[in-house]
N, C-alpha and C positions, 0 to 999 in steps of 0.2 A: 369659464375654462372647460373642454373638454377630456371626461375621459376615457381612455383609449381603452379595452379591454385585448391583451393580447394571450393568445393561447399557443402553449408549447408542447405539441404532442413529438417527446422523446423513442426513435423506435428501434430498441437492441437487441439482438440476439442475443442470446444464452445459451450456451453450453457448446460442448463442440465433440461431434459424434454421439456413436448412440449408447455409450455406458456412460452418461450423464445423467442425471434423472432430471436433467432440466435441457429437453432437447433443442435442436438447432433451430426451429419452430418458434421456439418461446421469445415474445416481445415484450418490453416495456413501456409502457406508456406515462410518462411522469413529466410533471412542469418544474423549472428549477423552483427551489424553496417550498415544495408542496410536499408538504409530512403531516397527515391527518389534516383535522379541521381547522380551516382561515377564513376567520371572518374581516368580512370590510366595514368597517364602522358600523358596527351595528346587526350587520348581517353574516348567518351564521347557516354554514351547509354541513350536512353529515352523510355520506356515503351507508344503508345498512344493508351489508349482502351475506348471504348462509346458502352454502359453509364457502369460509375462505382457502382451505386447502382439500386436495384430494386427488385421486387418479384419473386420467381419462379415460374417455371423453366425461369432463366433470360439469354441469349443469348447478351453477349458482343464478342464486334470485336477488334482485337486484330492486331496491328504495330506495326513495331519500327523505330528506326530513331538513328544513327551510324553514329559519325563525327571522324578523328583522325586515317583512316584506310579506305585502299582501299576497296572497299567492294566484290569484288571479294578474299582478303584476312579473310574475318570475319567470324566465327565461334559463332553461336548460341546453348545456350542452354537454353530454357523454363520451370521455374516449374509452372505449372497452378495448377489443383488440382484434390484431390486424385490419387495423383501420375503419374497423366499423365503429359507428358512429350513431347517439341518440336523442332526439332533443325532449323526449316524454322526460315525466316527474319519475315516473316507477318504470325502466325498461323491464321489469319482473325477467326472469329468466335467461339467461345466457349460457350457451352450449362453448366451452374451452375442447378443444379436440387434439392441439398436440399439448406436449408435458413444458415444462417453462413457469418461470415466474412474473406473473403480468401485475404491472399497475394501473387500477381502473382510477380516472379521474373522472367528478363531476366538476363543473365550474357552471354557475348559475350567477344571472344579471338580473338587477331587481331595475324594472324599464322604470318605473317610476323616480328612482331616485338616480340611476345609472352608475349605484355602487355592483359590485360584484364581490364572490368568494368560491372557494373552489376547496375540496377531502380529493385526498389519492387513497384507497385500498389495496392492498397488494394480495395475490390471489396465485396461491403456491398450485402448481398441477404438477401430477406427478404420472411417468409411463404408464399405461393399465397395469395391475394387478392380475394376480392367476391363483385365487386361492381352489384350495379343493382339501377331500376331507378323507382317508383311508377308512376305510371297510371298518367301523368298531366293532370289537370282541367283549361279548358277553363274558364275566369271571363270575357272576354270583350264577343260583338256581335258574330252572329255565318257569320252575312251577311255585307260582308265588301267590301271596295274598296283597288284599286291597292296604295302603300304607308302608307294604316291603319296600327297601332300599334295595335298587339296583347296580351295581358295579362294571363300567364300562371304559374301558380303555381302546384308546385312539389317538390319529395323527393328524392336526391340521397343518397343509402344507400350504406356502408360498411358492411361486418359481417367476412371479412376477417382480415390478418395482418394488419398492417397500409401502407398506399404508402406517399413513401417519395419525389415522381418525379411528377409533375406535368402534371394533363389530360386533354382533354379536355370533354368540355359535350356541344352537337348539337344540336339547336331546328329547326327541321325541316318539311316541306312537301312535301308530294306525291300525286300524282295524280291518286294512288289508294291505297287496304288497306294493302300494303307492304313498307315495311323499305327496300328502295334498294340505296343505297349510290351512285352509279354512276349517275343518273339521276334525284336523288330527289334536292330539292330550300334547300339549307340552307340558315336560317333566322337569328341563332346568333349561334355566339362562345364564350364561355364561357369556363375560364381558371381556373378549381380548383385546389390550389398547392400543395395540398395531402391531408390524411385523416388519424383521427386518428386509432389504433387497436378498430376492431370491431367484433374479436371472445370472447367475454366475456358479449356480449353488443352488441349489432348493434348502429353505429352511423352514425346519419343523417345529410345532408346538406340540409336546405329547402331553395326552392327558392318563395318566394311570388308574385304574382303579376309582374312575369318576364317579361317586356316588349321583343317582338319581332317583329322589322317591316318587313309589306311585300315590295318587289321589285315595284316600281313605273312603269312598264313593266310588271308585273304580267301578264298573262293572265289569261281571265275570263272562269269562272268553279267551281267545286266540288274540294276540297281537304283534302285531312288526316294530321292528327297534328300527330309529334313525337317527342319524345326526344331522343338522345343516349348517353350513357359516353360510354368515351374513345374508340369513332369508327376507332381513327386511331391505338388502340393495344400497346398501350406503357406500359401497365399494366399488367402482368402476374395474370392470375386469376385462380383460379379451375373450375372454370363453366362460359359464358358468352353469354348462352342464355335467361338472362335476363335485360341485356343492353341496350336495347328499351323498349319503353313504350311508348303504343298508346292512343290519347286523346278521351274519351267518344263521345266528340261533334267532327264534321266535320267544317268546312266552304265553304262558299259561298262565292266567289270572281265575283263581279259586278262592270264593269263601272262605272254605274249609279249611284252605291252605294254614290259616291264621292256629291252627295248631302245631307244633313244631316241637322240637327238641329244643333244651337247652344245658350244654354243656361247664360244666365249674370244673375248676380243678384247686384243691387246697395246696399251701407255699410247702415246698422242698423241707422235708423232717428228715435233719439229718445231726451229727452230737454238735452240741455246742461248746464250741472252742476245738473244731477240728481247722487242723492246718494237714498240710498235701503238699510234698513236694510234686515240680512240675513234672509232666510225664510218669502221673501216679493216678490210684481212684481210690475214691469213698463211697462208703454208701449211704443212699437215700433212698424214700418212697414216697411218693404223690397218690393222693384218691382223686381217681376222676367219677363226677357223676353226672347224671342227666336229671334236671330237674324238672325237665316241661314235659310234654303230655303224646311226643313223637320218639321211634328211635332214630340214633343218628347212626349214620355206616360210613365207613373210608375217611377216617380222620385221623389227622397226626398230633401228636404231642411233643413236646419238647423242655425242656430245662436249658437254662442260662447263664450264663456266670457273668455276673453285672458290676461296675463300679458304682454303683448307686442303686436305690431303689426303684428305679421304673425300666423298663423293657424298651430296648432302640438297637435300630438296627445297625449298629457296633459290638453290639452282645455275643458274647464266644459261646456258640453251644455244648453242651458239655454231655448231651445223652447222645445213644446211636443211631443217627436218622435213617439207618436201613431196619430196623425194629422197632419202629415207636408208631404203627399202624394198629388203628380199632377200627376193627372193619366193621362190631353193630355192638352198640350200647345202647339196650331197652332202656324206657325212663324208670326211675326210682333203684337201678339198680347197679350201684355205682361199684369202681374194679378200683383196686390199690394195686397200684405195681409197685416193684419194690427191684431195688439193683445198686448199679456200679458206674460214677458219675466218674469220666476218663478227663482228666486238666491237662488239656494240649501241651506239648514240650517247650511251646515257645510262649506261652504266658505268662506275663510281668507276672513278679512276684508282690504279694499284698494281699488287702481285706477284698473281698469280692459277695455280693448277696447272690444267693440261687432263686430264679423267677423261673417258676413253668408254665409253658402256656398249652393250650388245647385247643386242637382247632385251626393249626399252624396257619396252614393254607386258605383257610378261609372257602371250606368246600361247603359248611354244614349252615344251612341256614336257620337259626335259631329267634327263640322268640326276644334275647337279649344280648348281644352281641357286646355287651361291657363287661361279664365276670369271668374270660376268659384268659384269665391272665391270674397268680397271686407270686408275691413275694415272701423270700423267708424273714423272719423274724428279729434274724440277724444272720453276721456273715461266717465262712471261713475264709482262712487265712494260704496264701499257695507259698511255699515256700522253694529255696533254692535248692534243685536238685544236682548236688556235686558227684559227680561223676568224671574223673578224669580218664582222659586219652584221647589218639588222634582219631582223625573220620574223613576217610577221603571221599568226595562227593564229586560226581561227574555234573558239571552243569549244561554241557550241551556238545554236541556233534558237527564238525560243518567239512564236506567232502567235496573235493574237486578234482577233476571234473565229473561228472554224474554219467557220461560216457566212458567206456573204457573196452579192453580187449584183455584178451587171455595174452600173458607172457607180461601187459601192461601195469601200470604205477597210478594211484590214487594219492591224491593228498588230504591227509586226514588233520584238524587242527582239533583237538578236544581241552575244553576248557576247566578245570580240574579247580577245587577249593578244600581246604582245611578247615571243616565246619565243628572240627574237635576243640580243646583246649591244651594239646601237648603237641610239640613238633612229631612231623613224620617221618620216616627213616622214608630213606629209598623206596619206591613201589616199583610192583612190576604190572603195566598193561598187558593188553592185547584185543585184538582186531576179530572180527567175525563177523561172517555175510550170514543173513537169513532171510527166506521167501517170505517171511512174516518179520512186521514189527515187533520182535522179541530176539530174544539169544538164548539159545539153552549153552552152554560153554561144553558142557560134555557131546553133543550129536555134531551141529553148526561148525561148518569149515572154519577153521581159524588161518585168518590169514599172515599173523606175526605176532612179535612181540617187543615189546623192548621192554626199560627200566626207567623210571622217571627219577628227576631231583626232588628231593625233601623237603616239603613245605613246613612253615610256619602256621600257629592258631592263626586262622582268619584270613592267610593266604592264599591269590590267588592266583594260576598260572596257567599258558596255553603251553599243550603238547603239541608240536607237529612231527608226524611221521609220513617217510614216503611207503605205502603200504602197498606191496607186490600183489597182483592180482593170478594165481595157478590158470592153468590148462591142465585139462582135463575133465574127468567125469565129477568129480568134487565140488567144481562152480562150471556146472553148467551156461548156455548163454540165455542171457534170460535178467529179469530185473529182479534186484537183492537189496536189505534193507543193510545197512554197513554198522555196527554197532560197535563201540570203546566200551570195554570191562576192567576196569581197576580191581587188582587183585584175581585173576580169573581161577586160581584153586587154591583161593582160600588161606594163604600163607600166613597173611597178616592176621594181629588182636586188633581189629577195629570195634569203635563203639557199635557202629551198623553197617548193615551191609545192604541192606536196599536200595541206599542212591550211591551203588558201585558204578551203576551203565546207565549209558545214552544211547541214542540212537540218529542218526541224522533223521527226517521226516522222509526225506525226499530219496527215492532209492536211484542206484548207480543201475545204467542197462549195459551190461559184459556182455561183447561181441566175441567172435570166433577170431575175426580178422581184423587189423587197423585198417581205417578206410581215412582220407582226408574228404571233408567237404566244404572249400573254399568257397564264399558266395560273394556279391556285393548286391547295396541296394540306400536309396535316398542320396539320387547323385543329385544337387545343386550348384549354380552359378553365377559368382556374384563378382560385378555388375552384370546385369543383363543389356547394356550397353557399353562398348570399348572401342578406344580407338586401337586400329591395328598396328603395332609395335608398342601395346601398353600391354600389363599384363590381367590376368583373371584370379580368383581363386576359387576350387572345388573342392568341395566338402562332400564325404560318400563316409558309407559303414560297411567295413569287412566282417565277415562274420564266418567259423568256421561251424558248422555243424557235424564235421566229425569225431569221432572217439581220441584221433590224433595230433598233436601239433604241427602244424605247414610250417615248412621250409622256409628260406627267401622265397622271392618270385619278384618275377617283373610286372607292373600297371601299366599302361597307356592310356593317357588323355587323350582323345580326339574329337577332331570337329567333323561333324557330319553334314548335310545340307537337308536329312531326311534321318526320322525315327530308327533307321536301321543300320544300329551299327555291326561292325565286324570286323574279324581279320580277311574277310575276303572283299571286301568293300573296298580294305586299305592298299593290299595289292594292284586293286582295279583303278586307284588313285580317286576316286570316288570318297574316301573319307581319308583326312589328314588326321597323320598324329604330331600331335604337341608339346605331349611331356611323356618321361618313360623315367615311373619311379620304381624306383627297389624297397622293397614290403622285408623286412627282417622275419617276421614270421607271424604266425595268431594261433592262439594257443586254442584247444577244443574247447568248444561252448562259450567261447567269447563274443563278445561284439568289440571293433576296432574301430572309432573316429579318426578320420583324418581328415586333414587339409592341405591342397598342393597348389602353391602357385606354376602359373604357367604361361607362357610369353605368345600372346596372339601374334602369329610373325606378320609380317608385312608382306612375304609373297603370297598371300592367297587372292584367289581370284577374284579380279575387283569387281565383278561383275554376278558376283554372289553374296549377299547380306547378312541371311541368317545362317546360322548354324544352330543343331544342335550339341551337347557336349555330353561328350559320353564315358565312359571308362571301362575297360577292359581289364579283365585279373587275369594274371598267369600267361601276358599274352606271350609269351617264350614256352610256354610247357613244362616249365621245371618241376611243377608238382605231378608228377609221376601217379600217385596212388589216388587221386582227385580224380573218380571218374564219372565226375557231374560236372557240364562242361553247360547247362541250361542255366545256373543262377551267376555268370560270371561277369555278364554284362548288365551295367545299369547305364539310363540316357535319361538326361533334364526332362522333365514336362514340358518344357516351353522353351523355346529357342533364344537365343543371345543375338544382340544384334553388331556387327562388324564395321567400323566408318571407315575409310582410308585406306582400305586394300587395294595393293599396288602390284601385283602380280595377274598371272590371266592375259588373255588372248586382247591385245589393242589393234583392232583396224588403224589403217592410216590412209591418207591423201594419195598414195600410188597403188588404189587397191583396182582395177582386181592386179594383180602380182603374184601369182602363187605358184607359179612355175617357169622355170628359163626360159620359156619362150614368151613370155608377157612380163620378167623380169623392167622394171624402171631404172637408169642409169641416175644414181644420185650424186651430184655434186658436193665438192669437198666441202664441210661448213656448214650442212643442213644436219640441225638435230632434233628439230619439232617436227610434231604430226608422223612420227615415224611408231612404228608398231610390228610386234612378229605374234603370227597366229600358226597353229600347225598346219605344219609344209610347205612351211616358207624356207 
């Protein structure tokens, strides 16, 4: 009995387009029922290839491994991909160059007994990659000793496919201002285990405050900070000349350096079994000293009010971080301060520990960087500060339109809340323009006023007023920041008055005169193919950039045969209109979507195909104080195409004919091949 040996090289594409990361490139290669190793009585094949997944162009090695048959008896045959083919034991090497997921099949015959077996591998490839690595920032000293920890924050980015395979990324130095890898101190390795797709997006890996130490052997000198991904190449990329990234600052590597400050600070002494209502202070005093053999200078301190004994960064500071600067503490010669610890208004009430620390920022390079921190002994307690009444609080500004005119109207909506505990009676607002982000109510033009409704605790409400805009020398023309003052002299018993006003961010620019400025622009048309007596639709954006509201007005759709449209075009019968729509109005500093159907007619010239489509604003003139008449036309980028136009000049069978004296006598009953051109 003979047997047949039959091979099935399956070839599929994969994916469709190019936001797939398994591009239109990508084949399969597979035999039915082949999922890893099958052996044939006895004979037993194994595919071993590294690596099975990665970016391109990805470059796997390729073995195999044959048990069940003498190997001087074995017969290879390889399908790798697009159609290449290999009948070696070990093709070693294979270059994948577009992305896809390929299954590599061996099948091997043992000649001697003419059993056979056959492994499929599947071998993921993915787009190139485009990693790279932003400029690291030096955060610790620049002048250090042999064994100091370095602190370096950076960004490694993707904007390639995603890598699936794990890189590495290098921080390194050199001893000059070159990235040379043979010679350069690597200080840490770092193992990123991939990264997501970053052609849609770039996406970042930040590193903060990356420690890296230096070699306790260092020698002393100048050196360069760098970083690298992936210097040993295990990432196919499109480009990787920007894989390094060199650090602004240098350092100094000193001996000597290895003498240093070191800063303590002892836990918060303050009475035990104090309670504080919230939006109160007590007092406490901390000793800072220096224990090591350097002074320190420009250092902050701080105190924290902690629900537990360790220090995170959820901790409410409770000192004044505009005063808590030591700008030189000699060693051995330690400062107590002593003061007034402020418990924020809005902090739960309960046990709380005080932790101080020294050295906030992490400026002072010391010779121990662990006693900077101590806890108190035990806690106080914040208690409820009852204080009744209301508090009217402005929470924000929003003005429309941001153009305007003298004699004109602003709309002002200010967002108002009752941050007290008692209802509020009635308020009274009011309005003011200032050249600055600020209000002083006594100098600053006021432009109105009203009276608001009476909120509830916890309340909250939109104001809208229409706020008259003066002429004259008061609000000159010019740009004004527009500010809402709750209570503006003072009337009311609020609990505070500091979050009385807002301000919008964005200032209104007052004109002398209203002006309209009507534009259009992003005229589109869809189909870009139609039969003639079907219809189209166009989509355009009105936009006013005046200080004013427009009126109606009239639009015209039209078709042109050329880029240039107009109303003098349309006279010359050179450009047809097709639709004439009526605009109700656009308000200042608007943008206006629209979409207008509109009826290709059938008389247009059959003997012309394309068209552009174009749109004309205002084409009647109604807006009178519109006197920018340059942004009024928009026309398609690319022309429409027209089938079945039935109008236009048809020659006929009695041509030439075009005047009484070459006139053809037509008999009654002929109505083909007849045609009128002009002057006939």
């Amino acid at each position: 009995m003979m047997r047949r040996t039959v091979l099935f090289a399956l070839i599929l594409g994969i994916g469709c387009g190019t936001q797939s990361s398994l591009g239109s490139d990508a084949i399969l290669a597979d035999a039915p029922g082949a999922d890893g190793e099958v052996a044939g009585e006895g004979l037993v094949v194994k595919i071993l290839a590294s690596p099975t997944k990665g970016n391109a162009p990805l470059t796997v090695h390729f073995e195999s491994e044959v048990s069940g048959c003498d190997q001087g008896d074995v017969s290879y045959l390889w399908t790798l991909a697009q159609g290449t083919t290999s009948t070696k034991k070990d093709p070693g090497d294979f270059v994948f160059n577009a992305p896809g997921a390929y299954n590599v099949r061996l099948e091997v015959t043992c000649d001697a007994t003419g059993k056979s077996a056959s492994d499929v591998v599947q071998v993921v490839v993915l787009a190139s990659a485009e990693l790279s690595v932003s400029p690291p920032h030096l955060n610790s000293p620049t002048t250090v000793a042999p064994g100091d920890t370095l602190l370096l924050s950076f960004d490694v980015v993707n904007r390639g496919d995603r890598v699936d395979i794990p890189f590495l990324v290098h921080i390194v130095l050199s001893r000059n201002e070159l990235y040379e890898p043979g010679s350069d101190v690597v200080l840490k390795e770092i193992t990123i285990q991939g990264m997501a797709d970053g052609r849609f997006g770039e996406v970042r890996q930040s590193f903060t405050n990356e420690p890296a130490a230096l070699p306790p052997d260092l020698a002393d000198g100048v050196y360069f900070i760098f970083v690298a991904v992936d210097p040993t190449n295990v990432v196919s990329e499109g480009r990787e000349d920007d894989n390094v990234g060199q650090a602004t600052s240098f350092i100094t590597v000193e001996h000597t350096a290895k003498e240093k400050p070191d800063l303590t600070v002892t836990p918060p002494s303050f009475a035990q079994g104090t309670k504080v209502a919230a939006g109160k202070a007590f007092a406490y005093s901390i000793t800072i000293d220096n224990v090591g053999s350097k002074p320190a200078s420009n250092f902050k301190y701080a105190v924290f009010a902690s629900l537990d004994a360790s220090l995170s960064a959820d901790d409410v500071p409770l000192s004044d971080q505009n005063a808590s600067t030591i700008y030189k503490l000699e060693p051995g010669k330690p400062v107590t301060i002593s003061g007034l610890l402020v418990v924020p208004a809005n902090l739960p009430t309960g046990p709380y520990y005080a932790i101080a620390q020294v050295d906030t920022n992490d400026t002072v390079a010391e010779e121990d960087e662990t006693n900077n921190v101590a806890v108190s002994p035990f806690v106080f307690e914040v208690t409820q500060n009852v204080v009744t009444g209301f508090d009217i609080a402005v929470e924000s500004v929003a003005v429309q339109p941001h153009d305007t005119y003298w004699g004109g109207t602003i709309k002002a909506t200010v967002k108002v809340t009752n941050v007290g505990n008692k209802a509020s009676p009635k308020f009274p607002m009011a309005f003011f323009v200032s050249s600055e982000p600020s209000v002083n109510t006594k100098y600053d033009p006021r432009l109105s006023n009203l009276t608001a409704d009476p909120l509830d605790p916890g309340q909250t409400a939109d104001v809208v007023a229409v706020v008259p805009i003066p002429s004259g020398p008061s609000v000159k023309p010019g740009d004004y920041y527009v500010s809402a003052v709750v209570d503006p002299d003072s009337t009311l018993d609020e609990l505070a008055k500091s979050n009385n006003w807002k301000y919008d961010p964005k200032p209104i620019h007052v004109y002398q005169e209203a002006f309209v400025d009507v534009g259009v622009e992003g005229a589109v048309a869809h189909p870009t193919t139609v039969e003639a007596g079907e219809e189209i639709k166009v989509s355009y954006t009105l936009t006013n950039k005046g200080s004013t509201a427009a009126g109606a007005f009239v639009n015209y759709i039209v078709l042109s045969p050329d880029k240039t449209v107009s109303l003098a075009d349309i006279s010359a019968k050179k450009d047809f209109v097709v639709g004439k729509v009526t605009v109700d109005g656009v308000d200042p500093a608007a943008k206006v979507e629209r979409i207008e159907k509109v009826l290709v007619p059938l008389a247009l010239p059959h003997e012309q195909s394309e068209y552009y489509v174009g749109v004309i604003v205002d084409a009647l003139g109604d807006l009178a104080a519109d006197k920018n008449k340059a942004n009024q036309t928009a026309v398609t980028a690319d022309p429409i195409t027209v089938l079945g136009a039935k109008g236009g000049c048809y020659e006929d069978a009695m041509e030439p004919n075009g005047s009484g004296q070459t006139a053809w006598a037509i008999q009654p009953g002929v109505y083909e091949k007849l045609g009128l051109c002009s002057g006939e």
